[in-house]
C-alpha positions in Angstrom: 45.2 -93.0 -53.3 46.7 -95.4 -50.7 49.5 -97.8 -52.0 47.6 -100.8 -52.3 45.6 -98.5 -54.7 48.2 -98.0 -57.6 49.4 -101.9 -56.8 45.5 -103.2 -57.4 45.6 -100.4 -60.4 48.8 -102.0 -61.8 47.7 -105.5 -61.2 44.1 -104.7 -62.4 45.8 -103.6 -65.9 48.0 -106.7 -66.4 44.7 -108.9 -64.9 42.8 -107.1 -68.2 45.4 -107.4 -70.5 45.8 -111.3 -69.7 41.6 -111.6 -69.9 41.5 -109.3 -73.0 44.5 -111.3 -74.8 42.3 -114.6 -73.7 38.9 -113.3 -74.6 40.6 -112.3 -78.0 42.4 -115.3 -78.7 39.6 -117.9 -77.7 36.9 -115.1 -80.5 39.5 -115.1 -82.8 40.2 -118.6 -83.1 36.7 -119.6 -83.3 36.1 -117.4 -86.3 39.0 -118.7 -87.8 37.5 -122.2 -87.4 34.3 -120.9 -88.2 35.4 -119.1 -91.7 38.0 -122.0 -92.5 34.6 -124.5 -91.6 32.4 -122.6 -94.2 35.5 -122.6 -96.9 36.0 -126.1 -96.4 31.8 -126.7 -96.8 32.5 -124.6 -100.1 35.3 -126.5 -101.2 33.5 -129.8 -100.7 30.3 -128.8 -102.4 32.4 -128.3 -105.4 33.8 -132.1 -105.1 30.6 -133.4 -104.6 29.2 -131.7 -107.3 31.7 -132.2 -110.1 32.2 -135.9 -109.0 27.2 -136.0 -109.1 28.4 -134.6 -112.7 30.8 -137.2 -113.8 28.9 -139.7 -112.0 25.4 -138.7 -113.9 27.3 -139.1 -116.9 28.1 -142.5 -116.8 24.7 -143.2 -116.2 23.5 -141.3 -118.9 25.9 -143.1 -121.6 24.5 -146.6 -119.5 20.9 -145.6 -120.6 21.8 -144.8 -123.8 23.7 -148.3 -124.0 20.1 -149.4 -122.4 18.0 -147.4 -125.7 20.2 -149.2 -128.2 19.7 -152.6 -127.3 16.0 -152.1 -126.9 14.0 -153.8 -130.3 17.7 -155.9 -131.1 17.5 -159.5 -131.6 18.2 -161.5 -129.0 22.1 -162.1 -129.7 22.6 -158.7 -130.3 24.1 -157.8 -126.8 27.2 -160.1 -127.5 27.3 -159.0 -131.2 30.7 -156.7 -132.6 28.2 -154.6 -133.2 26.9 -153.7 -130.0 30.8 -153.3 -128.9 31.1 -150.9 -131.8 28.7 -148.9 -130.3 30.0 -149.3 -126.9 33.6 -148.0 -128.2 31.5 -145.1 -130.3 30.3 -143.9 -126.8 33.6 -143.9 -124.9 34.8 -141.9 -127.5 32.7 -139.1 -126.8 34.5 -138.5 -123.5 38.1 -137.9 -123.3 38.4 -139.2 -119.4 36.1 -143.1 -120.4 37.9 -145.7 -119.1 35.8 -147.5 -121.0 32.1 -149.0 -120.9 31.0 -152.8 -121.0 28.4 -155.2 -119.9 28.8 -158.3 -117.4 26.5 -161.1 -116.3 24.7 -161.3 -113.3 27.4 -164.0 -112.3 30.1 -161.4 -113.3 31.7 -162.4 -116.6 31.9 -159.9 -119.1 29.4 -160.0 -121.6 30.2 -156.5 -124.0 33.0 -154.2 -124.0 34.4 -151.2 -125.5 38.0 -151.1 -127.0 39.3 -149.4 -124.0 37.4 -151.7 -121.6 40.4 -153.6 -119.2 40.3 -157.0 -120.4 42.1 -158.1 -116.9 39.1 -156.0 -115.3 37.1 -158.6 -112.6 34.0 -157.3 -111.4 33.5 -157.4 -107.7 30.6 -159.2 -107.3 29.9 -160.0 -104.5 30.7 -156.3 -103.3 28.4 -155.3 -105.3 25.7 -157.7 -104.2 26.0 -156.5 -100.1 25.6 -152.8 -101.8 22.2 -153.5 -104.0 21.0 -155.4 -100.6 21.8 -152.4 -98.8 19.9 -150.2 -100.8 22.3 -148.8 -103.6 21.6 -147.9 -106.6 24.8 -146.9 -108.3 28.0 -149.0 -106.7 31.3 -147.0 -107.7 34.3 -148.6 -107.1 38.0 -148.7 -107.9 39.9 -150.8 -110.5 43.4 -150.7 -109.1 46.6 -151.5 -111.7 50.1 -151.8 -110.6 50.8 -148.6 -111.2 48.3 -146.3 -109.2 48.2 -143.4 -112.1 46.8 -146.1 -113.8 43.9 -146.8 -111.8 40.3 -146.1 -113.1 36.9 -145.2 -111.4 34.1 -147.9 -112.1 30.6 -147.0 -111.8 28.0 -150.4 -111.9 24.2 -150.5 -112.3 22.6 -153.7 -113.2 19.8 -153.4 -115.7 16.7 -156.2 -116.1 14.0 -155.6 -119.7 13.1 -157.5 -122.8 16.5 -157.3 -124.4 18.0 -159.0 -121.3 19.7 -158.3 -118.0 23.4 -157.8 -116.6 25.4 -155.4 -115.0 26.3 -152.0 -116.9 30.1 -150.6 -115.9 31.3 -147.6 -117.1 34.9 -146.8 -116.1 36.8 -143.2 -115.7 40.5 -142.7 -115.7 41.5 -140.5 -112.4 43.7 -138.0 -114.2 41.0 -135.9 -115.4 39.1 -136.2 -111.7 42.9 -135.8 -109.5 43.7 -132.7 -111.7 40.4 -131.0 -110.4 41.3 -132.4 -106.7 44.2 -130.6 -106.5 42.7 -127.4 -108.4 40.5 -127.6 -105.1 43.5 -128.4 -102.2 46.6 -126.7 -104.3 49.0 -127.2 -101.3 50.1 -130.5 -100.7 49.0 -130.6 -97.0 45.6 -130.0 -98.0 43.4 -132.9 -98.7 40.7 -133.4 -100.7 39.1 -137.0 -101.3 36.0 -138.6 -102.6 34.9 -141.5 -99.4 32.6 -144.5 -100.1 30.0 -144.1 -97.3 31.1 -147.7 -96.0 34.4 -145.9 -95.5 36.4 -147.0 -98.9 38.4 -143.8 -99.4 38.5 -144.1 -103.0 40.8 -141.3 -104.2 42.8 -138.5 -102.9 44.2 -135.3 -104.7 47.7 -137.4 -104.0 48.5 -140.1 -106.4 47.9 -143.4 -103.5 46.2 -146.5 -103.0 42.7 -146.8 -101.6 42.1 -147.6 -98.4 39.3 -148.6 -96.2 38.5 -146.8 -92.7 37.5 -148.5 -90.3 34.6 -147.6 -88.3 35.6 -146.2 -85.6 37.6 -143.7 -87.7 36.5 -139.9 -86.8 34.7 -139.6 -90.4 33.3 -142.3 -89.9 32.1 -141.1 -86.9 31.0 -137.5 -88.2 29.7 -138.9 -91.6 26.7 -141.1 -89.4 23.1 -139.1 -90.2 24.9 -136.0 -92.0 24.3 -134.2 -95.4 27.2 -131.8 -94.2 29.3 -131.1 -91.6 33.2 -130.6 -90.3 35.3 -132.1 -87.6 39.1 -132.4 -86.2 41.3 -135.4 -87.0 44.8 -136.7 -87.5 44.4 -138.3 -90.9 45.0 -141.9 -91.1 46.9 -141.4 -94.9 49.2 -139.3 -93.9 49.4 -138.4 -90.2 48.4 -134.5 -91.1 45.8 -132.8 -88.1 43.5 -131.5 -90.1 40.1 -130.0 -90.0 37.5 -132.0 -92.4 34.7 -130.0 -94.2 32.7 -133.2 -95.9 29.7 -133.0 -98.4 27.6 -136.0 -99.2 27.2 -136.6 -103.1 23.3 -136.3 -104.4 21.8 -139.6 -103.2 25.4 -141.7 -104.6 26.9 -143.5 -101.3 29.7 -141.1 -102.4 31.2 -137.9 -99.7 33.1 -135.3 -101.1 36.3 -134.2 -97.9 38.3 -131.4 -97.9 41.0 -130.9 -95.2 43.0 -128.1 -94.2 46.3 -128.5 -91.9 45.5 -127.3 -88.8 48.9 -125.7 -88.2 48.0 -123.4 -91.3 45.1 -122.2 -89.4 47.3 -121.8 -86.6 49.7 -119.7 -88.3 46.5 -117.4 -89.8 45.2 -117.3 -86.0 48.3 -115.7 -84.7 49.0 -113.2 -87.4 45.2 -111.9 -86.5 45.8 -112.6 -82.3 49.3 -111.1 -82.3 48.9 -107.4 -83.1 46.1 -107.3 -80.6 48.5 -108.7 -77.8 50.7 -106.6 -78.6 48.3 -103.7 -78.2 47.2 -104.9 -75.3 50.8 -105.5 -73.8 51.9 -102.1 -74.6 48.2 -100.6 -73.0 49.3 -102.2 -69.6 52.9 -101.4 -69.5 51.6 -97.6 -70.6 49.6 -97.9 -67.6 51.8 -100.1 -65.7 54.6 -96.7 -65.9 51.8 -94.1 -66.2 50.8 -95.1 -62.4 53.9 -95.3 -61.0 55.0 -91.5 -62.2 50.8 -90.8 -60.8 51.6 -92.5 -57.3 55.3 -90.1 -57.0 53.8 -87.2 -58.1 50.2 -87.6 -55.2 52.6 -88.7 -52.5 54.3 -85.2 -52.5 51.0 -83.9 -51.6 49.0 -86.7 -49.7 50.6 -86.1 -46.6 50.3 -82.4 -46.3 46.3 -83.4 -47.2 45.6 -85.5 -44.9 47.1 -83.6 -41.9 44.8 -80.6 -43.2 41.8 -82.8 -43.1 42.9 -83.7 -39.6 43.3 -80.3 -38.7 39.8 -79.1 -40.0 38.1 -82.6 -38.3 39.6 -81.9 -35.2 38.5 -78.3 -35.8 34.9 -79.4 -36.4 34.9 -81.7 -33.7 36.2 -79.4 -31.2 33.5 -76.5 -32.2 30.7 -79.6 -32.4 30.9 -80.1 -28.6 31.1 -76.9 -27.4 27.8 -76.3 -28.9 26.7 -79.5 -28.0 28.0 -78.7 -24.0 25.8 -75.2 -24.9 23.0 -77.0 -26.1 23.3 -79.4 -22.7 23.7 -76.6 -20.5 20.6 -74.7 -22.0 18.7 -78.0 -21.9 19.6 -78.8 -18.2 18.7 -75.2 -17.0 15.4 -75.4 -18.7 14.9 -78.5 -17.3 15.6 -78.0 -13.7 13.5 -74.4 -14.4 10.9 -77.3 -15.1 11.2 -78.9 -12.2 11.0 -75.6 -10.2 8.2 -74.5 -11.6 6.6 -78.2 -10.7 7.6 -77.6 -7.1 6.4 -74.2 -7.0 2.8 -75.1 -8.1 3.1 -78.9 -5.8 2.9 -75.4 -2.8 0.8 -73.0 -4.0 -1.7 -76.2 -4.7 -1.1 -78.4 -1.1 1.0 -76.1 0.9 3.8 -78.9 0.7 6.2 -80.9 -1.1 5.0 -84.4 -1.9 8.3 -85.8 -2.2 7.6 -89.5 -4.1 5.1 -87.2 -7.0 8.8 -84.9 -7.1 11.0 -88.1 -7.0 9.0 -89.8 -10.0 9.5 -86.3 -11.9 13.0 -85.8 -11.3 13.3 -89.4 -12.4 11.2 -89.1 -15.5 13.9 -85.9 -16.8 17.0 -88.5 -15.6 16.2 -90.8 -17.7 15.3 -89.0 -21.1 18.9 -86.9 -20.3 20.5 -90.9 -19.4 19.2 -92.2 -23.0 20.4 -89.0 -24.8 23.7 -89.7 -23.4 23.8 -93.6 -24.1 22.6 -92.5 -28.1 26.1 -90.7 -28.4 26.2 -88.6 -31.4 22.5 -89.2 -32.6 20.1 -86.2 -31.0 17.1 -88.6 -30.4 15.7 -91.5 -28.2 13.3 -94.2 -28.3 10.4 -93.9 -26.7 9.2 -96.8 -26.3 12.0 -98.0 -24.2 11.9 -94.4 -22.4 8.1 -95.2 -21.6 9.7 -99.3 -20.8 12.1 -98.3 -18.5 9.7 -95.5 -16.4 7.0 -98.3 -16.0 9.6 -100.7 -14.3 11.2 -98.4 -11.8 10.5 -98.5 -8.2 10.6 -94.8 -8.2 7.0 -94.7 -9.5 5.8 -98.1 -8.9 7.0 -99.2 -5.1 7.6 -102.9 -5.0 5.3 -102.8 -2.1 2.3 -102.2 -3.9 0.3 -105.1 -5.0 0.1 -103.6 -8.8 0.6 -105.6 -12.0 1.6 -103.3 -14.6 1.3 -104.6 -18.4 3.3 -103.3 -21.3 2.9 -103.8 -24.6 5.4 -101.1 -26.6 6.2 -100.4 -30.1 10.0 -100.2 -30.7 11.4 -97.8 -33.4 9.3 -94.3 -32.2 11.9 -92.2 -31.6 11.6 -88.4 -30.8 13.6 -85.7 -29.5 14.6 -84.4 -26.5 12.0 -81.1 -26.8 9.4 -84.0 -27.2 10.9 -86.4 -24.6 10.9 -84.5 -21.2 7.1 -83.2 -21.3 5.9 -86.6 -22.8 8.4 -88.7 -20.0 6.9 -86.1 -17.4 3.4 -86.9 -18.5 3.9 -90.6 -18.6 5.3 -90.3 -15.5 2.6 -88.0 -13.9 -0.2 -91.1 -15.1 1.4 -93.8 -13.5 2.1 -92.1 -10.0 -1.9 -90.9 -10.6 -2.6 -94.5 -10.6 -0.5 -95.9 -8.3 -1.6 -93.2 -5.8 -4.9 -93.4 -6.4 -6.6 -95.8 -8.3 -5.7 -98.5 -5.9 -6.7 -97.2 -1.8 -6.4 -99.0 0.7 -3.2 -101.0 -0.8 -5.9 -103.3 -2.8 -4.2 -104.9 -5.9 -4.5 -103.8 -9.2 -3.7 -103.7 -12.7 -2.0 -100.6 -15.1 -1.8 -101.5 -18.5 0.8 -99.0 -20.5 0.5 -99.5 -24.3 2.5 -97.7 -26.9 1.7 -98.0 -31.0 2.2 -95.6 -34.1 -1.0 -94.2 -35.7 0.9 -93.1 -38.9 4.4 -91.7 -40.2 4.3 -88.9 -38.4 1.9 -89.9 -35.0 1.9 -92.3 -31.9 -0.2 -92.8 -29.4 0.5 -94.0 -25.7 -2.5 -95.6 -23.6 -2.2 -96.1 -19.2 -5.0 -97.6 -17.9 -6.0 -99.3 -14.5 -8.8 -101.2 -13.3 -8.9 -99.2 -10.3 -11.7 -96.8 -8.4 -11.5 -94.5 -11.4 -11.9 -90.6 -10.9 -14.7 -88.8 -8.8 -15.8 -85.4 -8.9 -14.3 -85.6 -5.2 -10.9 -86.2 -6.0 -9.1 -82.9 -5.6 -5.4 -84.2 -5.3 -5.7 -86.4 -8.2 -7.3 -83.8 -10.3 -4.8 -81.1 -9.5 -2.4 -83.6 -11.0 -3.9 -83.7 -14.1 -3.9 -80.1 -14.3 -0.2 -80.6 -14.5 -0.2 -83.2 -17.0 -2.4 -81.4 -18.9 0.5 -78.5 -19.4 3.1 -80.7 -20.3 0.4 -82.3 -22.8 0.3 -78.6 -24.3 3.8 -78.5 -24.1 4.5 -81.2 -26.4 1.7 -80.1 -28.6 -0.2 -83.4 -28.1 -3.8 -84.2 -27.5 -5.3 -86.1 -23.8 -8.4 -88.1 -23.8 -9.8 -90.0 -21.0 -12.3 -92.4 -20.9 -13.8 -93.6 -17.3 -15.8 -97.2 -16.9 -13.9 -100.7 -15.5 -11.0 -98.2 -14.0 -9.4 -94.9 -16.3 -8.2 -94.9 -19.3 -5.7 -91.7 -20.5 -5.1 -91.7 -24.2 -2.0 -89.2 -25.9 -1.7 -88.7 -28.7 1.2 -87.1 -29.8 3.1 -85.9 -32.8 6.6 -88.2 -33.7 9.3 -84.9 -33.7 13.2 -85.2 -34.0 15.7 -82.9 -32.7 15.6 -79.7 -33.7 18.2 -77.1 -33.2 18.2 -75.0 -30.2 18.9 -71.1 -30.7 20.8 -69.9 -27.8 19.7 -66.9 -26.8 23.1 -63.9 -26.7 21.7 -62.9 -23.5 21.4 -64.9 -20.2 17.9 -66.5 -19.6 15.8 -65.7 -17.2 13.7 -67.7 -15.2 11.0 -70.2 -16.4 7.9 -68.8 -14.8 5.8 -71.8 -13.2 
């Protein structure tokens, strides 16, 4: 491993540490919020439903209050009588602030002994809540001293005996001692909120106070049973994170709050040890790469100049077989063109030197593209087949011939496949040129190249010339070479005659393949 190896190693581990501490920390917290959420939701439900309980209560003493004055006289409901009864049923409960019956206009009609005399009902507070739908309007009956202070819950009343306003009244000990079984720490809060944002009483002995709108419960309370949210409080200061319950169908929400720098002190005693960890995980491997990197670089050196040593080695024995593979190629080759020239004699008792010029020509190039492919041991043939229809070698400029390609790219073969099919390609267009076209007419050769399948092409030369007669000796003694190289290259020659030749080969698509040097020297290639 190079240097920048162990430094990305050592950077990778303090990258992961720093992502796992951050992954961890961001989890962590959330389930803290999460499980402090769902305590808080707990914590509330219990408010809401001891305050429903309470709450009920008073309504249940108000309907018995209701049952008693039903067959009385008329002057019944301002008789001692009825306020004996009044005091009998605050009696029953040790936390009645007392229990009394006003007018419509707000003047107290009946009342208990422990009634507050000094006690004005808030009328017209209570009118804008019966227009806005409530039933039950619970309020707060505030004395100079705030332990004093009393919960009032109102429900007017209309039937035969008469009609008025029933208020039953709670002292807060009884309701602040539960509060503050529910938040135990002073920086907890736990509250009961009017839903038009009169925070009524807190688990502190205070004053009410009234939120305004815009307030953050406020805001959260909107179209919710239940729910949680983040504020500063604006009692105390405190940043806390609300849990809040709504109350049965009373305009009444049940809050719990805890300090959110108590969750943040439970948040890092679960995130620290896992730092920690972490920390000590990339120091380990921080140190454990260094003494890695000390120990390899006593030995990289002496590896790599041994890997030299054996590439250089390969390399070295990789061209001499390649310059025996050459050699063994270009022999065979020029055997090739011997035996060409041999039969050219024994057929016309002469050398017909542009037929021996497009041959020699036809092996140049397929040895020039095996040179230009470097280390690969194959050629295109379509470029091969390109190239041989362009040169002046086989088609003189002089000539009035058109030839047309049309050639598929991507055929490649090797060279075993490449010099007899070049030769044969070559051997067709000189045909053509030579003959198709006497008397220096003008012409057409069309040379097309296409794959039949995966593992077969085919090349088509055509003219449009005099085509082939029984007569022609020279051009068929031609073909009689072409159609050795054809068996050479283990292809297959069609020709079809009408409007000109046609010469179809189809041959198979063959890489390289290994040549076995013979240990002896080779003898000739007879022609």
């Amino acid at each position: 491993m190079k240097s920048a190896h162990f430094t990305g190693l050592r950077v990778g581990a303090a990258v992961l540490a720093l992502c796992g501490m951050a992954i961890w920390a961001i989890w962590s917290w959330n389930e803290e919020i999460a499980e402090l959420e769902n305590q808080g939701l707990g914590k509330s439900r219990l408010i809401a439903l001891y305050a429903d309980r309470l709450i009920q209560t008073q309504l249940i003493l108000q309907q018995a209050a209701l049952r008693d004055l039903k067959g009385q006289p008329p002057g019944y409901l301002r008789s001692q009588a009825f306020a004996s009864f009044l005091t009998a049923i605050e009696s029953a409960q040790s936390s009645s602030g007392g229990l009394a019956v006003h007018a419509l206009d707000g003047s107290q009609i009946a009342a208990g002994a422990l009634y507050p005399r000094d006690f004005r009902f808030p009328l017209e507070e209570f009118r804008q809540a019966r227009e806005a739908g409530t039933r039950v309007f619970i309020g707060r009956f505030e004395t100079p001293d705030p332990v004093e202070d009393r919960i009032f819950v109102a429900a007017d009343f209309s039937d035969e005996s008469g009609e008025g306003i029933f208020v039953s009244m709670l002292t807060l000990g009884a309701i602040r001692a539960f509060l503050q079984q529910i938040a135990p720490q002073p920086t907890e809060a736990a509250s009961l909120l009017r839903t038009d944002g009169f925070l009524m009483l807190r688990r502190n002995v205070s004053r009410p106070i009234m939120l305004p709108p815009s307030a953050a419960a406020m805001q959260n309370l909107e179209g919710h049973v239940a729910g949680s949210y983040r504020t500063v409080a604006v009692s105390d200061g405190i940043n806390r994170l609300y849990a809040f319950t709504r109350v049965g169908d009373l305009p009444l929400v049940a809050t719990y709050g805890a300090p959110v720098s108590e969750i943040r002190a439970g948040w890092l005693w679960r995130v620290v040890p896992i730092w920690m960890f972490l920390a000590l995980l990339a120091l380990f491997i921080y140190v454990l790469s260094g003494r890695i990197r000390r120990a390899m670089e006593m030995n990289v050196e002496a590896l790599e100049t041994r890997q030299k040593l054996e590439a250089t080695q390969k390399i070295a024995e990789q061209r001499a077989r390649l310059m025996q593979e050459l050699s063994h190629r270009v022999k065979n080759n020029l055997a090739l063109v011997l035996a060409l020239v041999d039969r050219q004699i024994r057929l016309r008792g002469r050398i017909e030197g542009p037929e021996l010029k497009g041959r020699i020509l036809a092996i140049a190039e397929v040895h020039s593209m095996l040179f230009a492919a470097g280390e690969r041991y194959d050629l295109d043939f379509g470029r091969l087949v390109d190239r041989l229809s362009v040169s002046e070698a086989l088609v003189p400029p002089e000539s009035r011939i058109t030839v047309e390609r049309e050639v598929e790219d991507g055929i490649r073969i090797g060279p075993d496949s490449a010099v007899p099919l070049a030769l044969v390609a070559a051997e067709l267009l000189t045909n053509a040129v030579k003959h198709a076209f006497p008397d220096g007419r003008p012409g057409r050769i069309c040379v097309q190249l296409s794959r039949l399948d995966p593992d077969h092409a085919r090349l088509m030369i055509g003219d449009d010339g005099v085509g082939v007669t029984s007569g022609e000796g020279t051009r068929r003694s031609g073909l009689g070479i072409v159609e050795a190289l054809v068996e050479q290259a283990d292809a297959v020659l069609e020709r079809q005659d009408g409007g000109g030749t046609r010469f179809l080969l189809t041959f198979p698509i063959r890489g390289h393949t290994v040549v076995q040097l013979p240990a002896a020297a080779p003898s000739r290639m007879a022609s």
